[in-house]
Structure formats: structure tokens, C-alpha cells
N, C-alpha and C positions, 0 to 999 in steps of 0.2 A: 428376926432373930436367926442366927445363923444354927443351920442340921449339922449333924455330928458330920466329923471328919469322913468323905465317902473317895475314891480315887480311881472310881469306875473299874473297868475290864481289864484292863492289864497296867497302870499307871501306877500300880503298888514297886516296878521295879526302878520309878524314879519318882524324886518327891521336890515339893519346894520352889526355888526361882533358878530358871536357866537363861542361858545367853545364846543364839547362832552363833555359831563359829563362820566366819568369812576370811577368806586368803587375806584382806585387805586391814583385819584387826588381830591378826596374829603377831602382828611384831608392837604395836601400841599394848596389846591386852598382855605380851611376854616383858614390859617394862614396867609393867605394874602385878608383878604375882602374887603380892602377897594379897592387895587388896580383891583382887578377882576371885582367888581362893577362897575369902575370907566372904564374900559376898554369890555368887554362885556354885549352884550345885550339881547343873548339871546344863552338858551343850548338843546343841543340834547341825548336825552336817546334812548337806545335799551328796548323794554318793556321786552321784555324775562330777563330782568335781576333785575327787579323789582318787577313784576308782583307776589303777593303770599307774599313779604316778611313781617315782621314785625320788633317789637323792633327797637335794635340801628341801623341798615339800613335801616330801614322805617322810623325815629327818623330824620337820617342825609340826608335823600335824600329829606322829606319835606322843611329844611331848604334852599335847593336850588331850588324846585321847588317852594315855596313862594315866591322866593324873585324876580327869572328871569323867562320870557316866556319859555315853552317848546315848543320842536319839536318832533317828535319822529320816530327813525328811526330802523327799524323792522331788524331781522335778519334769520330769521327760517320759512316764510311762503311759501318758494318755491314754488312761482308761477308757475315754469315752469315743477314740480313734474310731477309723473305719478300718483301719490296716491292723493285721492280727499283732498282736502282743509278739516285742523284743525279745525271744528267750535267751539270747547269745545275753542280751545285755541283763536280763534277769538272773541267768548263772552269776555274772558278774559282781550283780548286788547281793547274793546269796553268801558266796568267797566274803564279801566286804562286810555283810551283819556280821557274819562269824567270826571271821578275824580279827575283828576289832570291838567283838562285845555290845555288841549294836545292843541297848534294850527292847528297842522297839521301832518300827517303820510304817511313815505315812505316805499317803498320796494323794493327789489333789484330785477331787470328783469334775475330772473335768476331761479336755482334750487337747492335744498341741503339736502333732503330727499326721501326715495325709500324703504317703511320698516325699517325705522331707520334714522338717523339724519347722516349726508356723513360728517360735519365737515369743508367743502368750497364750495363756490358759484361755482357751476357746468354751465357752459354757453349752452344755449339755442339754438339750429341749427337755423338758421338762414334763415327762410321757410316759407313759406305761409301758411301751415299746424299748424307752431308753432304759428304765427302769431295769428289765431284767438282760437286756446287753450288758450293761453296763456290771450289773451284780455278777453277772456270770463270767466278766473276764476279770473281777475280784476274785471269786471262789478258785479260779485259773492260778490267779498270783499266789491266794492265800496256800492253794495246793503242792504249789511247786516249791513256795520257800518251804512250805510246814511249819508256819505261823499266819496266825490272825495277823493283819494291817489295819491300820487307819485311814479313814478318808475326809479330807478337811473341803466343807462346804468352802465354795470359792466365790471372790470379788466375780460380779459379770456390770453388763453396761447393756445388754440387749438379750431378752428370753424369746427365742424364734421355737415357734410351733409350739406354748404354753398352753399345757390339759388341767394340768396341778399347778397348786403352792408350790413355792420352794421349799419350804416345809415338809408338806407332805413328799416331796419328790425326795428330799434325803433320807425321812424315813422309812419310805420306802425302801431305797436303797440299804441302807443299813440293816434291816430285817430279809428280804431276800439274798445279800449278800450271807450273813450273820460277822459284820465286820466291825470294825473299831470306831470311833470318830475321834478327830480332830478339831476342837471348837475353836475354830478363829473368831473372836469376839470383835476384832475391826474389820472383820469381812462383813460381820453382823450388822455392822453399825453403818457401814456405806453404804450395801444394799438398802438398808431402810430407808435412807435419804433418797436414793436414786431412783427406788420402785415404790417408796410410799406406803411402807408397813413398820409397825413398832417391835421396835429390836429385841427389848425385856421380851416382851409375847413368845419375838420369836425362838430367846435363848430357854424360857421355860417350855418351852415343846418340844426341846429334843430329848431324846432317852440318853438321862443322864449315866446309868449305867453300862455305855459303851463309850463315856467319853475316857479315852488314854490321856490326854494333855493341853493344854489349852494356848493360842498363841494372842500374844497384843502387839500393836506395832503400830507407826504412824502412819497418816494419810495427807494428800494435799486437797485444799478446799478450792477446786474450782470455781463453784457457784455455792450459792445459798442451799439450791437443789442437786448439786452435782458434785460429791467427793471420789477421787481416786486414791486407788488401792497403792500404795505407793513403795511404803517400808525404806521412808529417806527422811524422814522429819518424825521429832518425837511424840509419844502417844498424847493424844487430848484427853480433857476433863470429861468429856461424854464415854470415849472408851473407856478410863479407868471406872466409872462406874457402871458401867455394865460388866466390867470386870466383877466388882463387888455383886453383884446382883445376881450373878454367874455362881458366885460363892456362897451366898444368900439360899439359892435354888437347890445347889448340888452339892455341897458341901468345897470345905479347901481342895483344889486341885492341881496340880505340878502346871506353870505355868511359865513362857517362856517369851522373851524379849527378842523381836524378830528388828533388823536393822540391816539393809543390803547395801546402802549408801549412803554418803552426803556423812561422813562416821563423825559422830563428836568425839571432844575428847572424853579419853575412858572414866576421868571419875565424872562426869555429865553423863556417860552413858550406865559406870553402874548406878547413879540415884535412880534411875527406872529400876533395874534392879529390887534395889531396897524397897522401891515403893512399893513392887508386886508384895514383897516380902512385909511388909509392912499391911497391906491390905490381905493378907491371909494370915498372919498372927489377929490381926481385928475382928477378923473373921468365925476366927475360932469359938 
């Protein structure tokens, strides 16, 4: 049976089914406004990909952030880096929550630069040592913008130097930091396959009271034993119900349709949409 409506720590300033905004689905998703309108509530941008521009992609990207809530979700801050935290480029995102109404910003519990930019989310060993590195160049970001952030457990493929669960290792984190979360529920559900532990188990062990918003998105089935994190093919029937289960646990939570590639067309991409939408009126 589904818990009363709950929308964690700060997820009360967006609610519902969202869509990424991508360069590549802005002119499909501006040929169809009324239906997108009609079916999403709210979108998520990467700043690094906005941040600086002008003209006609500063032009096209106002007309979506006028019209829906943003979210924003980071992709290059490398939390879990050796090299100290970007502040040039953290001003940057500071200018860009503000100016544009940002509700809220995540970043990935991970790492992706080392003298240069590595090109994929590098995962974080799994340690006590990492643990408070890692919280403490949180408490760095959370201080400097002067908001709380979220951190979204991420896809990995090799856990080097594992002391703890992953489990515990985000918990951890999230309580030393005192930070937000981000529940990717097909990060959840790949990991399981790939490290051999049950996904439900592991989406009811986190503290649901700092989850800000929740993402689903498709993956590719290499093997039986082997799925990649992908976000270029549509969600399966194992995510969608972990999605449910998610809702089951913690009540309805703002929930967003991640898609970086391979774009279907837009009324095939909003039926994800509506399903999220559909499994959280169920929910209720």
C-alpha cells in the first residue's frame, strides 16, 4: 500500500513528471508545445552546457526555462577528484542557479577529472577515508553556493579498494555531508545486476527524507549479467517497477525521464512521460 504523499528535503519546490532538456530535443519538443506542456512539469539541464552561451541557444533555451521549472543537474564537478574543486567554474554555476530560477542542483557521487577532464564518471572506492573527502568538498559546494545539493548514487563497473556496501558508502556520505540525494533507480537496477545484490533492498535503505527527485532512464543489456548505464533506449519493465516500489517505500516523488540519445520521436518519448505520471497517480 502506498505512504502518504512525502517529497523529501527540498523536492516540495518541484513536483510531478519531468523531461532533460537536451540541445538535440529542443527543436522536436518546440513542434509539439502544446502536448509537452500538457504532459510535463518540470526540466533538467546540465549547466556546463549552457553556462557562457548566447544568441540563438541562449534565445531557445529561455523559451523553456520561462515557461517550466528547472532543475539542474551538474556533470563535471568531480566530487570525488584529487585536484581541488573549480571555483571559477562554481561562481559560474552560482550566476546560472540564480538567473535562471534553478529550483535545485545535483551532482554525481563520483569523479571525472585529474589534470584534465577523463570523459566518464569514475566511481569513488568505497572507504571511510573517501567518505569524509568526499563530504567535505560537499559541505565546500553546499557553502559557497548557500544551498543544500544533491548527490545521485552512480552507474560503476569496478569498485577498487571496497571497505563498505555501496549502501552504506552513500549513507555515509549523505550524513557527513548533510546533503541531498538524487535516486537514480536505473543506476539501482544495473548495479544489481553487475555486483549481485537486490535493487528493492537496496532503494529501501536509503534515507528517504533527503531524496530531492528521482531519475529513470534506459540501459543496454550487454549480457545476462552485464547492463550499461546508457540513457539511449527506453526504460524497461524491471526499472518501471522499481520505480513503483520507490513509491511504495517513500511515498510519490518528482520524478524525471532522463534521454541523452538515440531521441525517439516526441509523442514515444512523452508515453514515458505519462507512464511516470501514471504510476504516481497509482500510487497515491
Amino acid at each position: 500500500m502506498a505512504q502518504p504523499e512525502s517529497h523529501g528535503i527540498d523536492s516540495a519546490v518541484i513536483h510531478g513528471a519531468g523531461l532533460g532538456l537536451r540541445r538535440g530535443l529542443m527543436a522536436p519538443l518546440s513542434e509539439h508545445v502544446d502536448a509537452v506542456a500538457s504532459t510535463v512539469d518540470f526540466m533538467e539541464v546540465a549547466p556546463e552546457n549552457w553556462v557562457g552561451l548566447g544568441g540563438r541557444w541562449k534565445r531557445r533555451f529561455a523559451e523553456f526555462s520561462g515557461q517550466y521549472p528547472l532543475v539542474s543537474h551538474g556533470l563535471s564537478l568531480s566530487l570525488g577528484g584529487p585536484e581541488p574543486l573549480d571555483m571559477s567554474f562554481l561562481k559560474d554555476v552560482r550566476h546560472f542557479l540564480r538567473d535562471n530560477k534553478v529550483r535545485c542542483y545535483t551532482e554525481h557521487l563520483s569523479y571525472c577529472s585529474d589534470h584534465g577532464h577523463l570523459y566518464d564518471l569514475m566511481p569513488i572506492p568505497f572507504t571511510e577515508e573517501a567518505v569524509r573527502y568526499v563530504a567535505g568538498r560537499i559541505r565546500q559546494v553546499q557553502d559557497f553556493l548557500g544551498q543544500r545539493i544533491g548527490i545521485e548514487h552512480v552507474s560503476y563497473y569496478a569498485a577498487p579498494g571496497q571497505e563498505m556496501s555501496e549502501l552504506e558508502f552513500v549513507r555515509a556520505v549523505l550524513d557527513e555531508a548533510d546533503c541531498g540525494l538524487l535516486l537514480d533507480v536505473n543506476n539501482a537496477y544495473v548495479n544489481s545486476i553487475n555486483h549481485g545484490y537486490d535493487a528493492a533492498q537496496y532503494i529501501s535503505g536509503l534515507p528517504g527524507e533527503r531524496i530531492m527527485y528521482v531519475h529513470v532512464a534506459g540501459h543496454f543489456d550487454e549480457a545476462a549479467d552485464l547492463k550499461v548505464d546508457t540513457h539511449g533506449s527506453a526504460v524497461t519493465d524491471p526499472v518501471w517497477d522499481l520505480l513503483s516500489h520507490a513509491y511504495d517505500t517513500f511515498g510519490v516523488l518528482p520524478t524525471l525521464l532522463e534521454r541523452d540519445f538515440n531521441f525517439p520521436s516526441v509523442p514515444e518519448l512523452l508515453s514515458e512521460v505519462r507512464h511516470i505520471r501514471a504510476l504516481q497517480v497509482a500510487s497515491r
